[in-house]
C-alpha positions as CSV (number, residue, x, y, z in Angstrom):
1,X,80.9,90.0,114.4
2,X,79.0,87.3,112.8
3,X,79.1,84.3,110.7
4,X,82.7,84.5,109.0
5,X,83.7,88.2,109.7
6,X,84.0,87.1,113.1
7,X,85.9,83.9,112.0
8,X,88.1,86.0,110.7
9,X,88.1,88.9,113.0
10,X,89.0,86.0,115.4
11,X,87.3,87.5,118.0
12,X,83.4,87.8,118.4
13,X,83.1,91.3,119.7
14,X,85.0,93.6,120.3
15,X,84.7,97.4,122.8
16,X,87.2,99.7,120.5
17,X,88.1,103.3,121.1
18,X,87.1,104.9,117.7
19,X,89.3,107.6,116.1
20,X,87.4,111.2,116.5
21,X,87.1,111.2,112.4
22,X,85.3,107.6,112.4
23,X,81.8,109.6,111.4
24,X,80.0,106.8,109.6
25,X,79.5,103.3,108.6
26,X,82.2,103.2,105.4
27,X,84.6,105.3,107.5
28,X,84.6,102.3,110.3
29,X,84.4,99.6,108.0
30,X,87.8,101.2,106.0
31,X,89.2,101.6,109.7
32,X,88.9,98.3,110.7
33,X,90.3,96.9,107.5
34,X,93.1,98.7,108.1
35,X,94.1,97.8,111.6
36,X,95.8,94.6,111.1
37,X,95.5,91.7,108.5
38,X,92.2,90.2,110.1
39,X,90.5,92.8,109.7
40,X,92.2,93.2,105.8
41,X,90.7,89.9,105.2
42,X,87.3,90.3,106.9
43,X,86.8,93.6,105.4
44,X,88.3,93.6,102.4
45,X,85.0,93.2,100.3
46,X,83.0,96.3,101.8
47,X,80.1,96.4,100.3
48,X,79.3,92.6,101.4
49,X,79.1,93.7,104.9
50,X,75.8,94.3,106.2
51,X,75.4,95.9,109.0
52,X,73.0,96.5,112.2
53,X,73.2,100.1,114.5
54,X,71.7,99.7,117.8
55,X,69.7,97.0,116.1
56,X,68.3,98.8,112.9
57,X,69.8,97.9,109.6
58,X,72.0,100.6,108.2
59,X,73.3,101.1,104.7
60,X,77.2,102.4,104.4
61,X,76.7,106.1,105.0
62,X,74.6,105.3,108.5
63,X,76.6,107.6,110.6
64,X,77.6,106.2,114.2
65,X,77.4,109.2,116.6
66,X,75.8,108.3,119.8
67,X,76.1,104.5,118.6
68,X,76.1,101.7,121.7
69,X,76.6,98.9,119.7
70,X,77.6,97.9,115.4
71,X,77.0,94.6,114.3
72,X,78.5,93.4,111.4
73,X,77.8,90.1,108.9
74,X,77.5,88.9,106.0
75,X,74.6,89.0,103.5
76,X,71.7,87.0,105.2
77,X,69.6,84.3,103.0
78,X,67.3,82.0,103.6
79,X,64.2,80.3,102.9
């Protein structure tokens, strides 16, 4: 986690166990909102969350089989 999804994940990574039916990128996002109240806040706007699969940016539907690692932030600017 990055940036403020991991202030208010608390934690800044995390190994998890993933349900068998966890297939993609919106199915773990609407997991981990619903795990406990930090995650309900830090996920509770979806489609803010970008998000990086083994290091390649991946839009919602990215699926995660065979995935090591999922980093999640928000939106990146910059100049």
């Amino acid at each position: 986690y990055f940036a403020w999804v991991r202030d208010r994940m608390g934690v800044a990574d995390e190994v998890v166990e993933l349900p068998a039916d966890i297939a993609d990128l919106t199915a773990l996002l609407t997991w981990l909102a619903g795990r406990d109240e930090r995650g309900a806040l830090a996920f509770a706007e979806p489609q803010r969350i970008r998000a990086a699969i083994d290091g390649v940016m991946m839009g919602p539907g990215a699926p995660l089989a065979d995935a090591r690692e999922v980093a999640l932030f928000p939106p990146v600017t910059g100049g």
